[in-house]
C-alpha positions as CSV (number, residue, x, y, z in Angstrom):
1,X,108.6,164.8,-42.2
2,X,107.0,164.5,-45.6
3,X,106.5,168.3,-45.6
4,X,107.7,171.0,-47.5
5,X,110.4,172.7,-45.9
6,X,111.0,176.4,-46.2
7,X,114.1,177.8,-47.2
8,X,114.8,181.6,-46.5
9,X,118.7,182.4,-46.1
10,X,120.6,180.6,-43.7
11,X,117.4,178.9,-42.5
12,X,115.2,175.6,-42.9
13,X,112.2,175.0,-41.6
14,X,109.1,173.6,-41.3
15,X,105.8,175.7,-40.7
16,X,102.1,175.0,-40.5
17,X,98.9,176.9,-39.1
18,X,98.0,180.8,-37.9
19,X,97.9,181.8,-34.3
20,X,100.2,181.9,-31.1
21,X,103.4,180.4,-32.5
22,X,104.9,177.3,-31.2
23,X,108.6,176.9,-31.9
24,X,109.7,173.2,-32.0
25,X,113.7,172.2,-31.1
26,X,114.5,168.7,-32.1
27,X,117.3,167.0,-30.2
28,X,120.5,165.7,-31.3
29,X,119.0,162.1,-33.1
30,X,116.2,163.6,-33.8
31,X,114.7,164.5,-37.4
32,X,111.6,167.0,-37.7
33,X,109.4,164.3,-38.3
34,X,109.7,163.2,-34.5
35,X,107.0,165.5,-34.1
36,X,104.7,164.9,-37.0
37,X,102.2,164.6,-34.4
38,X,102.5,167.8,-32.9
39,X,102.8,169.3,-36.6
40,X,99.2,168.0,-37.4
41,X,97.8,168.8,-34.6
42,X,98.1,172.2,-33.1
43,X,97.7,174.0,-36.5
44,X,94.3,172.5,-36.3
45,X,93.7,174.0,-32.8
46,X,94.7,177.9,-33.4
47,X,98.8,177.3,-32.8
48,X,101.2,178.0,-35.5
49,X,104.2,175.4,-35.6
50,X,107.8,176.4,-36.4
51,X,110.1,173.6,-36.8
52,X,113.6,175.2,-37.6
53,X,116.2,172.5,-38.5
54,X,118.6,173.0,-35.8
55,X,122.3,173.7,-37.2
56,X,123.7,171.0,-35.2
57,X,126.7,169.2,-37.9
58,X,126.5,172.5,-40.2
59,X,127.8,175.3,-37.2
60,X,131.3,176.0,-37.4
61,X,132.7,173.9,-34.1
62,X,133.2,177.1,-32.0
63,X,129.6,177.4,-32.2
64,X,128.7,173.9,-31.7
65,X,127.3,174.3,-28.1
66,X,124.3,174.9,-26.4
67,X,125.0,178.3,-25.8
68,X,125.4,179.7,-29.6
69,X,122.9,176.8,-30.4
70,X,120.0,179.0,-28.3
71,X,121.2,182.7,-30.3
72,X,120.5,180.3,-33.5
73,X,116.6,179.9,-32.5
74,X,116.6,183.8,-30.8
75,X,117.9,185.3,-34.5
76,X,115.5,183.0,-35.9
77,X,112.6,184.3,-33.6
78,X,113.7,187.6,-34.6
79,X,113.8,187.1,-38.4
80,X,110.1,185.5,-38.5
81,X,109.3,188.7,-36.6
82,X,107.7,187.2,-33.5
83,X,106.9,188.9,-30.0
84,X,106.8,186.0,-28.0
85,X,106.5,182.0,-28.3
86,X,106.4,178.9,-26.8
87,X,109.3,176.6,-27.2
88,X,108.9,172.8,-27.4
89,X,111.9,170.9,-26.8
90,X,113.0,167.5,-27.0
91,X,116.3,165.8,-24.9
92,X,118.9,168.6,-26.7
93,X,116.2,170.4,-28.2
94,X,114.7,171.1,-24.5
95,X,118.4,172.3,-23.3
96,X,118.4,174.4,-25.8
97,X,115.1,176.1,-25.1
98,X,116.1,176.0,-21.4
99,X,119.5,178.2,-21.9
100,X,117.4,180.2,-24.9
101,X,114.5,181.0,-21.7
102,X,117.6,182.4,-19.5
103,X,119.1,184.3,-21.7
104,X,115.5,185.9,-23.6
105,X,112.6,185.4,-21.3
106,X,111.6,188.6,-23.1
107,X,110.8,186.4,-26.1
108,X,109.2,183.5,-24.1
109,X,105.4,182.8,-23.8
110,X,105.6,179.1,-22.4
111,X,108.3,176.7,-22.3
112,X,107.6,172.8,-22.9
113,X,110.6,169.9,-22.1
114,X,110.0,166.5,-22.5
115,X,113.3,164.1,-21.5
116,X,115.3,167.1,-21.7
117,X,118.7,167.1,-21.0
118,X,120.2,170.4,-18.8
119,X,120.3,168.0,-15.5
120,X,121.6,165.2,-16.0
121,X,124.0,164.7,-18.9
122,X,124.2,160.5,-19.6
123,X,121.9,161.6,-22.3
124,X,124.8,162.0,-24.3
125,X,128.0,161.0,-22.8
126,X,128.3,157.6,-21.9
127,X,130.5,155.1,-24.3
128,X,129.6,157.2,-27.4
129,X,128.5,155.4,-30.3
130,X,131.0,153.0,-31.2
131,X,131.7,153.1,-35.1
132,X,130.7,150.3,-37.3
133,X,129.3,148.2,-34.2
134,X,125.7,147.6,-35.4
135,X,124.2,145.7,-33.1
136,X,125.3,148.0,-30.3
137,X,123.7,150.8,-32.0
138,X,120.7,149.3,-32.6
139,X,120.4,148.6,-28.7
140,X,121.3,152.6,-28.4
141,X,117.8,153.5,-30.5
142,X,115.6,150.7,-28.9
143,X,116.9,152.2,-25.7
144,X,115.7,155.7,-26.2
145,X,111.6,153.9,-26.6
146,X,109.8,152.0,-23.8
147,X,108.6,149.7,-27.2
148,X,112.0,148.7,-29.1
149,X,110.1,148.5,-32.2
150,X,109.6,152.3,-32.6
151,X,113.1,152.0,-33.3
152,X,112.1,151.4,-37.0
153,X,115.4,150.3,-39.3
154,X,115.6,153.9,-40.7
155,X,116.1,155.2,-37.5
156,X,118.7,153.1,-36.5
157,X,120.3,153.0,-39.9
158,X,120.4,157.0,-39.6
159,X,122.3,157.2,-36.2
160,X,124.5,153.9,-37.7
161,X,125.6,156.2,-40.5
162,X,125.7,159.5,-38.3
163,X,128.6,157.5,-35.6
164,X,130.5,156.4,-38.9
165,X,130.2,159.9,-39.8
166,X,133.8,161.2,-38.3
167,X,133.2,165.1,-38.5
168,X,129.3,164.4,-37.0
169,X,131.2,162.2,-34.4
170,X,133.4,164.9,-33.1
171,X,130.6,167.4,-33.0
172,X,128.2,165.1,-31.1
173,X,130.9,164.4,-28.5
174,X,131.5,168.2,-28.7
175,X,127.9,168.6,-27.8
176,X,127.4,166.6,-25.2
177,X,130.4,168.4,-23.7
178,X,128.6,171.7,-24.2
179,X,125.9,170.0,-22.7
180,X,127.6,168.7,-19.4
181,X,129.4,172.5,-19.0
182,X,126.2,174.4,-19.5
183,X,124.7,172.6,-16.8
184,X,121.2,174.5,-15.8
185,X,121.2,173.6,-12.3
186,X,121.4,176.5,-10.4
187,X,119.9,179.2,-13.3
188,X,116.5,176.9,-12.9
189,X,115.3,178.7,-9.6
190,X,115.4,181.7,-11.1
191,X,112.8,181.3,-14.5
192,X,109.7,181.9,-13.9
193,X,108.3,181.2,-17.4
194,X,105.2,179.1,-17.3
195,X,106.7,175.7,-17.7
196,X,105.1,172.3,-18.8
197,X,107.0,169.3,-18.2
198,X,106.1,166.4,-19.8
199,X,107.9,162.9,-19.7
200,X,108.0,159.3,-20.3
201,X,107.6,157.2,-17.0
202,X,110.1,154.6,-18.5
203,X,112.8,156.9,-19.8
204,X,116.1,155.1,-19.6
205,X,118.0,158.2,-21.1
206,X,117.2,160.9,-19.0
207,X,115.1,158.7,-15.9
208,X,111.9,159.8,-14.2
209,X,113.7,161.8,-11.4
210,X,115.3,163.8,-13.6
211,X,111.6,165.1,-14.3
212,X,111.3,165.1,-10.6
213,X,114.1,167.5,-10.3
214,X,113.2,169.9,-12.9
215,X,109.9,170.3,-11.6
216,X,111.6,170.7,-7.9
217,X,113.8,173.7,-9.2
218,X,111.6,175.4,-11.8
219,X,109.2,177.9,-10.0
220,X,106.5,178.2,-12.2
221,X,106.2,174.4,-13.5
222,X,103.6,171.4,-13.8
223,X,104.8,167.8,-14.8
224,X,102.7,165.6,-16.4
225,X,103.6,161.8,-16.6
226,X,103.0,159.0,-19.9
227,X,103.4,155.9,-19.0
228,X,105.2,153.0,-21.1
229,X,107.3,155.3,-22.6
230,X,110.6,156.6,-23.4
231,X,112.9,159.5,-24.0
232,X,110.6,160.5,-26.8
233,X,107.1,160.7,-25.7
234,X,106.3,163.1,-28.6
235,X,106.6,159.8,-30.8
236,X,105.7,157.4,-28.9
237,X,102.2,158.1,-27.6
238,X,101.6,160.8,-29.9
239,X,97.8,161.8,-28.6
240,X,98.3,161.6,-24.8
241,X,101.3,164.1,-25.7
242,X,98.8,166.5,-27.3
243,X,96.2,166.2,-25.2
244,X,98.3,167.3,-21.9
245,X,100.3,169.8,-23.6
246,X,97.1,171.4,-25.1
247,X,95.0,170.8,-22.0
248,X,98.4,172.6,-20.1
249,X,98.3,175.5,-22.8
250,X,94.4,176.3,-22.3
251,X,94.6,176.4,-18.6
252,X,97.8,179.2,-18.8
253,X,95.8,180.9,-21.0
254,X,98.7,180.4,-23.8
């Protein structure tokens, strides 16, 4: 993200537009700019975007979990002295924004996941990145896009330097762990936030009927499919994104 990020006391972030907010949660990969289509777009259509960078390698490791992850974006809510928002997530992002919805819905407007994890955990876990094995790490990033070729050198050279990173290494795996413990399976039935679901058709990280199952347990939900795509539909078919998410927003009246 070529934009200017703000910096006001223990927080970063990103912030564009007037109107209802829209709070944006990367996931655990993912950089800010993963949503530079969302960023340009919704300012432009009456939204105000927040993207807070998520303390994810900074937290002390007691607090690197989903749980103290989700107080993170509530403080933050609080300190930009909002009523209520809509949270976007992404994979991590749209855990977080799960376990943030049970523990505020007093603070939620809307809730938006796209190949979140909170289901179904191989997201993370599986034969974590193994260090200074390039080519196996650039079959990782192709693997998160239905076209290998969003998986532009810089990406991969980013999670490359994050596995060889020993201190980032033990906090992913500590993550993922969070992730697989604060499993939403059973709080689900029992959020009735408006809920938009939208996912990639080819998503190899978290597969379609992981969608399917969200949309099974979450009372108040719609799911919307993109097809040829991946765990990161925000990025991949930018437009279609916006246009169902936007299209999703109008009819709740959001």
């Amino acid at each position: 993200m070529e934009h200017e990020l703000k910096k006001e006391g223990k927080y970063k972030y990103f912030e564009a537009g007037e109107g209802t907010p829209i709070i944006i949660l990367h996931g655990l990969m993912g950089g800010l700019s993963n949503f530079d289509g969302v960023a340009d777009y919704f300012p432009q259509n009456g939204y105000k975007v927040v993207i807070p960078e998520l303390p994810i390698y900074t937290q002390n490791i007691l607090k690197t979990n989903v749980k103290a992850f989700s107080k993170y974006v509530k403080d933050f809510i609080t300190y930009k002295g909002f009523e209520r928002v809509i949270l976007l997530g992404n994979s991590l992002g749209g855990h977080i924004a799960l376990y943030h919805t049970k523990m505020y819905p007093e603070k939620m407007l809307g809730l938006v996941i796209t190949g979140s994890s909170g289901l179904y955990e191989s997201a993370m876990g599986d034969s974590y990145p193994r260090r200074g094995d390039r080519d196996y790490i650039q079959k990782k990033a192709e693997d998160v896009f239905y076209d290998p070729k969003v998986a532009t050198p810089e990406i991969v050279e980013e999670v490359y330097a994050m596995a060889n990173d020993r201190i980032k290494l033990i906090k992913t795996l500590t993550i993922a762990k969070s992730a697989i413990r604060h499993n939403m399976a059973k709080d689900l039935p029992k959020m009735h936030v408006p809920t938009c679901i939208i996912w990639g058709k080819n998503d190899k990280v978290t597969p379609p009927e992981v969608a399917e199952e969200f949309h099974q347990l979450l009372p108040n939900s719609s799911l919307y499919w993109i097809d040829k795509c991946g765990h990161a539909a925000m990025m991949e078919h930018p437009d279609e994104f916006n246009m169902l998410m936007h299209g999703w927003l109008k009819e709740k009246h959001l």
